[in-house]
FIGUKOL-294242 format. One record per residue (C-alpha): residue in three letters; x, y, z. Coordinates in steps of 0.5 Angstrom, whole numbers, padded with zeros to 4 digits, always signed. Example, Ala and Ser with C-alpha at 12.3 -4.5 7.8 and 13.67 -1.06 7.14 Angstrom:
residues 2
ALA+0025-0009+0016 SER+0027-0002+0014 
This chain:
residues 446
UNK+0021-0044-0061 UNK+0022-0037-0065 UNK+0026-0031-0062 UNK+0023-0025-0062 UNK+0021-0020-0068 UNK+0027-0016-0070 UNK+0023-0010-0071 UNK+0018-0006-0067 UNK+0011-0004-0070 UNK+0013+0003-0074 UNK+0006+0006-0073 UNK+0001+0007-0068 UNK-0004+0004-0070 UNK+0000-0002-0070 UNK+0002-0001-0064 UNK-0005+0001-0061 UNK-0007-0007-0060 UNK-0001-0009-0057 UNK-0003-0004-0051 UNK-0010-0007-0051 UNK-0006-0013-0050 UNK-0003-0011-0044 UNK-0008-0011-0039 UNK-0009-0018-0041 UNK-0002-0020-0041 UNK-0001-0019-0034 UNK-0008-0022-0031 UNK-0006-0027-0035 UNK+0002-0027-0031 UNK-0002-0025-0024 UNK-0006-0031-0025 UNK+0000-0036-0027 UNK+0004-0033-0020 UNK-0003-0034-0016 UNK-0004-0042-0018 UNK+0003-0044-0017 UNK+0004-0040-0010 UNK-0002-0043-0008 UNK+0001-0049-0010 UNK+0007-0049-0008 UNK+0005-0046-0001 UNK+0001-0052+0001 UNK+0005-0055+0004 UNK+0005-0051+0010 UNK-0002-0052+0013 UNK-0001-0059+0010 UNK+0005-0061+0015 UNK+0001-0065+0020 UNK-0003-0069+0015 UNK+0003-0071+0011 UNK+0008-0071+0017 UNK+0003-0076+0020 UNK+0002-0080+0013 UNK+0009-0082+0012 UNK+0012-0082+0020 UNK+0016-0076+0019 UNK+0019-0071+0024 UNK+0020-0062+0023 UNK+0027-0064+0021 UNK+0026-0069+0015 UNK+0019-0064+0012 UNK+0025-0059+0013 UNK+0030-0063+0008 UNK+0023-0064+0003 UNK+0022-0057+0003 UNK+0030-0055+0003 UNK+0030-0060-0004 UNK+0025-0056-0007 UNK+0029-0050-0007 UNK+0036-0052-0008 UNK+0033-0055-0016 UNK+0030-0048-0017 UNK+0037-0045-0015 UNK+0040-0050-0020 UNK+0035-0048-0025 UNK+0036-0040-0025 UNK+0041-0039-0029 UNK+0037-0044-0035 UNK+0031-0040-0034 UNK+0034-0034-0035 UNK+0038-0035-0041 UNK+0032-0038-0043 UNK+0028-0032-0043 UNK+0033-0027-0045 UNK+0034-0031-0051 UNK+0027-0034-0053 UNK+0020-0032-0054 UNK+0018-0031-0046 UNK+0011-0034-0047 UNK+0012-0040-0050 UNK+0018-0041-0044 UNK+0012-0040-0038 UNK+0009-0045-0042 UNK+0014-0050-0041 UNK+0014-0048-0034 UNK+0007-0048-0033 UNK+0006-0056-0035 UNK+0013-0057-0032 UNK+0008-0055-0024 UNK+0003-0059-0027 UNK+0007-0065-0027 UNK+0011-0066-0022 UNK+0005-0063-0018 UNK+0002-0070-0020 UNK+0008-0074-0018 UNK+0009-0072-0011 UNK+0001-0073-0010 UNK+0002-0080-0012 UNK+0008-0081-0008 UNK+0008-0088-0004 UNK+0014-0087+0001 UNK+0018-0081+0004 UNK+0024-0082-0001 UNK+0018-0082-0006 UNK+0015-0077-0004 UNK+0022-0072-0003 UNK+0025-0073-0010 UNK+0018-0071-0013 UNK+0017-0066-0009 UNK+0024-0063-0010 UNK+0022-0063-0017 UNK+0017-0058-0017 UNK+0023-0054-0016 UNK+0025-0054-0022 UNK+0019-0049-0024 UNK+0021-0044-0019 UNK+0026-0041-0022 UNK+0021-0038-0028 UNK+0019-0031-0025 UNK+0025-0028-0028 UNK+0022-0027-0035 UNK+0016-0025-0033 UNK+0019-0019-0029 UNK+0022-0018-0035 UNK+0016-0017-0039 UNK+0013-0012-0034 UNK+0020-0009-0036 UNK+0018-0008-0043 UNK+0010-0007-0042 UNK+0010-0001-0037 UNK+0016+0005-0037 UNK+0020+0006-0031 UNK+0016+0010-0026 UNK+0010+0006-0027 UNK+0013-0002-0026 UNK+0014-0002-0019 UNK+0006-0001-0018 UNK+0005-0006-0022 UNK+0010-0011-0019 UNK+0006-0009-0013 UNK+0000-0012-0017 UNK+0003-0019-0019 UNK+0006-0019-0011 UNK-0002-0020-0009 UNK-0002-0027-0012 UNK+0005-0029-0007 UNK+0000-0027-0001 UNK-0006-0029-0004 UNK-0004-0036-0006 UNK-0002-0036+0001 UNK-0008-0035+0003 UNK-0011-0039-0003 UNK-0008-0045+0000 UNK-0009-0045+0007 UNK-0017-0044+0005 UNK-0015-0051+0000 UNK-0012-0054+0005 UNK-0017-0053+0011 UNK-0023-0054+0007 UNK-0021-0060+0002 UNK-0016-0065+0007 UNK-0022-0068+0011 UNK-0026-0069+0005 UNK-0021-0071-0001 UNK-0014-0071+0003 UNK-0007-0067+0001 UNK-0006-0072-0004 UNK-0013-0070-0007 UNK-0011-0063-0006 UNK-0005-0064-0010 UNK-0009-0067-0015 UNK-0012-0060-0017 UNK-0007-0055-0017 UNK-0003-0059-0021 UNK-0009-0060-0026 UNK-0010-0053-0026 UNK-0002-0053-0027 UNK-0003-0055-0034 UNK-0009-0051-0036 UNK-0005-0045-0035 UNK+0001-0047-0040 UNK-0004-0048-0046 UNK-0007-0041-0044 UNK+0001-0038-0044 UNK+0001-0043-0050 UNK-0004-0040-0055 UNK-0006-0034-0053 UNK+0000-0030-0050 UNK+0005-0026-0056 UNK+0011-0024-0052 UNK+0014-0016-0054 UNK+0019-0013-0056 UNK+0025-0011-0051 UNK+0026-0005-0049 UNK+0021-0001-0052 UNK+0018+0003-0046 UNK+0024+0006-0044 UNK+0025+0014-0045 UNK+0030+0013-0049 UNK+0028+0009-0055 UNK+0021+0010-0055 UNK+0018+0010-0062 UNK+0026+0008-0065 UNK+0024+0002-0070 UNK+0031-0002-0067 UNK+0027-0001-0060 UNK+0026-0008-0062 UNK+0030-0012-0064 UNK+0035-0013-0057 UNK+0038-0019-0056 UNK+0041-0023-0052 UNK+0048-0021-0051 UNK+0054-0026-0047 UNK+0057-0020-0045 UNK+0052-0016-0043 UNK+0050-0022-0038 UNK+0058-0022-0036 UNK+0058-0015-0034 UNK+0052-0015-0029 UNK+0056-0018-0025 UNK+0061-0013-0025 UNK+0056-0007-0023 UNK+0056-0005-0015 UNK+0049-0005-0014 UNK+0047-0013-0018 UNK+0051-0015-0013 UNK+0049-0011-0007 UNK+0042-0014-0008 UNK+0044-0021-0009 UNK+0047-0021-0003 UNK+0041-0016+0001 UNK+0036-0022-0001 UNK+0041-0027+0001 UNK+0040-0025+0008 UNK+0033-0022+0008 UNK+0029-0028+0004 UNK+0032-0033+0009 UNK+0026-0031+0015 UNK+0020-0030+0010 UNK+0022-0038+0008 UNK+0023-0040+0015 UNK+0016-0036+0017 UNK+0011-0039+0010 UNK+0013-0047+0012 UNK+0013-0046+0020 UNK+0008-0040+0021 UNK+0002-0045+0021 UNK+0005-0051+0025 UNK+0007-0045+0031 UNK+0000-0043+0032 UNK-0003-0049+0031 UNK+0002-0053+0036 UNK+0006-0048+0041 UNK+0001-0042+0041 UNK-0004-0048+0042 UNK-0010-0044+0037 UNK-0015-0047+0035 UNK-0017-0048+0027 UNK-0021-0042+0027 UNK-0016-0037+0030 UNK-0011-0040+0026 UNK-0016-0039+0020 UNK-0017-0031+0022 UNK-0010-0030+0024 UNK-0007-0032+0017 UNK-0014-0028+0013 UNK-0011-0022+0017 UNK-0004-0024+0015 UNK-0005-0025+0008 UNK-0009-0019+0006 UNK-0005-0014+0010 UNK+0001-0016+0006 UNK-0002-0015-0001 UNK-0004-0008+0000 UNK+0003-0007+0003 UNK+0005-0010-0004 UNK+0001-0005-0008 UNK+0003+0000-0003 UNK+0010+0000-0002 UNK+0010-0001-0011 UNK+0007+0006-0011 UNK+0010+0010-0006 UNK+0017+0008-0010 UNK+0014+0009-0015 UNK+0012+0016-0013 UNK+0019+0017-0009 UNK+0024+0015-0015 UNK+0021+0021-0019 UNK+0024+0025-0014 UNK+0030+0021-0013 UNK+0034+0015-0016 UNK+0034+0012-0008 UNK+0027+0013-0008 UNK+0026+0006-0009 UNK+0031+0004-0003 UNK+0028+0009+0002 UNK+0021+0007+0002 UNK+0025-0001+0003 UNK+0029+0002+0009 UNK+0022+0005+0012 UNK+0019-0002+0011 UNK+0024-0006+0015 UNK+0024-0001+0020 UNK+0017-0002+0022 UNK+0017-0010+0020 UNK+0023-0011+0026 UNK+0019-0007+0031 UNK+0012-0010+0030 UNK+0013-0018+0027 UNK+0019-0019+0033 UNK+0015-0016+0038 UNK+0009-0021+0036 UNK+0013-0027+0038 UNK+0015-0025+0044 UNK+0007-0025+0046 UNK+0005-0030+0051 UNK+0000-0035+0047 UNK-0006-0034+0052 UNK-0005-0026+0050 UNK-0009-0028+0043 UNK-0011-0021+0042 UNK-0005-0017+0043 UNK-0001-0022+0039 UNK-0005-0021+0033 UNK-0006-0015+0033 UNK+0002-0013+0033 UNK+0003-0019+0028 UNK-0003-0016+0023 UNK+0000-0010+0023 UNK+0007-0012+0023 UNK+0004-0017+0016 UNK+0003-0010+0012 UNK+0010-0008+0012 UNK+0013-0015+0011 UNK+0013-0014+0003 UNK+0016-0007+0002 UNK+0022-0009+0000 UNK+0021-0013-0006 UNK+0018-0009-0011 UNK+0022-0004-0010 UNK+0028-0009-0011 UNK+0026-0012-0017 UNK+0024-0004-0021 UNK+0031-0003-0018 UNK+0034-0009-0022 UNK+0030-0007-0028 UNK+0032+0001-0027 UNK+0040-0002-0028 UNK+0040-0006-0033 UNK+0039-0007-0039 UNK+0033-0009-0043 UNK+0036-0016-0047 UNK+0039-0019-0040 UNK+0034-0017-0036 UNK+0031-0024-0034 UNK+0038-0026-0033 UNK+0039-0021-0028 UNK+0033-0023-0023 UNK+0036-0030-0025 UNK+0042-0028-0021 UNK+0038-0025-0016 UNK+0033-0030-0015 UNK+0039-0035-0014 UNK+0041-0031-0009 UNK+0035-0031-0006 UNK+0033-0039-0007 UNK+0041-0040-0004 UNK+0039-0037+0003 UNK+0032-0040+0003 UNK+0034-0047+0001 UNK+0037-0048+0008 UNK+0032-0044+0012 UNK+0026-0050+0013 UNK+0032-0054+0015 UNK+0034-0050+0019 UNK+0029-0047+0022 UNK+0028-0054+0023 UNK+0033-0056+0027 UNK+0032-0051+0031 UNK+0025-0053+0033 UNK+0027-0060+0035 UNK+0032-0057+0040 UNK+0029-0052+0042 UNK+0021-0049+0040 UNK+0019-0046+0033 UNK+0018-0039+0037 UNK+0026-0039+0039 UNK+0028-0041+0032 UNK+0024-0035+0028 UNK+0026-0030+0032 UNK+0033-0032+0031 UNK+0032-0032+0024 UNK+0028-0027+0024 UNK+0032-0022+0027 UNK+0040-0023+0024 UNK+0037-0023+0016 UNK+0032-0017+0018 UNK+0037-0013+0021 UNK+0043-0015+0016 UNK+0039-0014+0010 UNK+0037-0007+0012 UNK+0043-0005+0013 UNK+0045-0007+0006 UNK+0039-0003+0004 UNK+0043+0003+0007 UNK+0049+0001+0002 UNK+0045+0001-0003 UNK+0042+0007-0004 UNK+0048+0010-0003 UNK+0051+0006-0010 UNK+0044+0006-0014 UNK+0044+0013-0017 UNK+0051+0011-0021 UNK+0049+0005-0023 UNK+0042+0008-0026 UNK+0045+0014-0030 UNK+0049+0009-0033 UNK+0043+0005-0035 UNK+0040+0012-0038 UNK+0046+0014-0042 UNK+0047+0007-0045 UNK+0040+0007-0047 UNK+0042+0014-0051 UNK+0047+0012-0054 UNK+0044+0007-0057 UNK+0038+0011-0059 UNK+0043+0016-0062 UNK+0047+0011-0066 UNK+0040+0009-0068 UNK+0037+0015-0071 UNK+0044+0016-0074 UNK+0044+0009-0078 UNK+0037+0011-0080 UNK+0039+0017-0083 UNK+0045+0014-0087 UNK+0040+0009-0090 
């Protein structure tokens, strides 16, 4: 693997296919993200057959799910480094052949502990997200990532919904283990698309600052940079916000299918419609909250924070409130929990273009590392958890526990750091122009 190039392209006509690339570029990140979730997320309708192939219980799939995240977490910061220091395509490469096989390895798995270690193995490529919001970074400028993050989000709530569809229509006809079989063949399709056809860019070359500065290019990682993230206020706000917030969207992906299926007694075809309804609702909410951030950061640097705020608010109010819906009532149940659905993206987008609003180009992937170890730390215990809470009690009783303690906290922490983000902007932006003014003084000492 080569770093990248030294020096950004001096002309605009040199720099005219690299915006013709663009779109390409991030279809091809949107598709990668949609195959693997919908890898990922198989399990979760997928629970009866493979509970019922190896004599499981909620608890033991629970510590299946648990293994998978607790090898991202340790996989983050690799990850992370990886992408700062390194060309960012030919990483997702590895990271897509990596899905592909240990994908293939937990299909063919005989036996439960089997079956446990592959499937913890695939956690190894769920750490490899940070580097491609760092390339969004350096693609779009400030005021248009979070929309296109929105965008790239479609593909979790997408693949989601792919999943199910698989999952549904395929089982009965190849079994899970069939299912398996092909995403992790698409798996490895992708990494020899990323491979060949994807040519990393030059970092920070979309930010105000250094635009048109032929040194916009050429940042690299920088150890000391990466050491003084973690001394800013709102890095480490947003790691320990999306420590207690992700907690209940984890419980929610692997054990919403099964509560419908099992506790509210609903057949295949409601089951099929809610989780359609769920799915779509979500990913306009991904678009949706991404632009209005976008649209309120050009008025305020806490723009961002207080489109997350609202969402919360109204994700509480009507997702909590869908629980508690006895399951004869179907109707009012599902139209509190679509409505409900739309809002439970909101905070994300907004999250990652903070991360990217406060740090700086060369450490970038190193920071959604630190964010996404937060996150993966939380949620390694969630399918777990949420477990153990079932087999006590009932899966209703442990979402709405989860639920409500990670949604309320994280909210609050949202609160906190719209209160500190603007210090932490500012200092990003003067960075930049310091940079951009020593630039333009060595270029006329040449």
């Amino acid at each position: 693997m080569t770093t990248e190039a030294r020096t950004a392209p001096s002309s605009s006509a040199a720099a005219a296919p690299a915006v013709r690339r663009r779109g390409a570029t991030v279809a091809i990140l949107f598709f990668f993200m949609l195959l693997h979730q919908t890898d990922k997320y198989l399990i979760s309708p997928l629970t009866t057959p493979i509970m019922n192939t190896f004599g499981i219980n909620e608890a033991q799939l629970g510590a299946v799910l648990t293994g998978a995240i607790l090898v991202g977490v340790v996989f983050y910061p690799l990850w992370g480094y990886l992408f700062d220091r390194y060309a960012r395509p030919k990483i997702l490469a590895l990271a897509a052949l990596i899905w592909g096989s240990t994908t293939w390895l937990s299909a063919i798995a005989p036996t439960y502990p089997l079956f446990m270690a592959t499937r913890a193995s695939t956690g190894v490529d769920d750490a490899s997200y940070p580097g491609i919001y760092s390339m969004v970074a350096d693609l779009y400028p400030p005021n248009r990532r979070g929309r296109i993050i929105g965008v790239l989000q479609l593909s979790m709530i997408l693949g989601s919904l792919a999943g199910v569809g698989m999952a549904v229509g395929l089982q009965d006809v190849i079994g899970w283990r069939g299912v398996f079989y092909i995403t992790g063949s698409l798996g490895i399709v992708v990494a020899l698309v990323f491979y060949f056809f994807v040519r990393d860019v030059p970092r920070g070359q979309t930010e105000p600052e250094l635009a048109g500065l032929e040194q916009s290019g050429s940042t690299r990682f920088d150890w000391q940079a990466a050491r003084q993230l973690i001394r800013k206020p709102s890095i480490l706000l947003i790691c320990l916000q999306q420590f207690v917030y992700v907690f209940p969207f984890v419980g929610i992906t692997y054990w919403y299918f099964r509560y419908m299926e099992v506790e509210r007694g609903y057949p295949g075809t409601q089951v099929a419609l809610v989780m359609a309804v769920f799915s779509l609702a979500g990913a306009f909410g991904n678009v949706l909250s991404g632009a209005l951030g976008d649209a309120l950061f050009k008025r305020t640097p806490r723009g961002r924070m207080i489109v997350s705020i609202v969402g919360v608010v109204l994700l509480i109010t009507f997702f909590t409130s869908a629980l508690r819906v006895p399951p004869e009532n179907f109707r009012l149940f599902f139209v509190l929990q679509s409505i409900g659905s739309l809002f439970v993206p909101f905070v994300y987008p907004n999250i990652v273009s903070t991360v990217q609003d406060i740090t700086e180009p060369e450490v970038r992937s190193t920071a959604h590392a630190l964010m996404g170890i937060a996150e993966m730390g939380a949620s390694a215990l969630a399918p777990l958890v949420t477990g153990i809470l079932a087999v006590r009690a009932s899966l209703q009783h442990a979402m709405l526990i989860i639920t409500t303690a990670g949604w309320v906290v994280g909210g609050l922490l949202l609160v906190v750091i719209a209160l500190v983000v603007p210090k932490d902007i500012a200092a990003l932006r003067a960075e930049l122009a310091r940079r951009a003014e020593a630039s333009q003084h060595a270029g006329g000492a040449a």
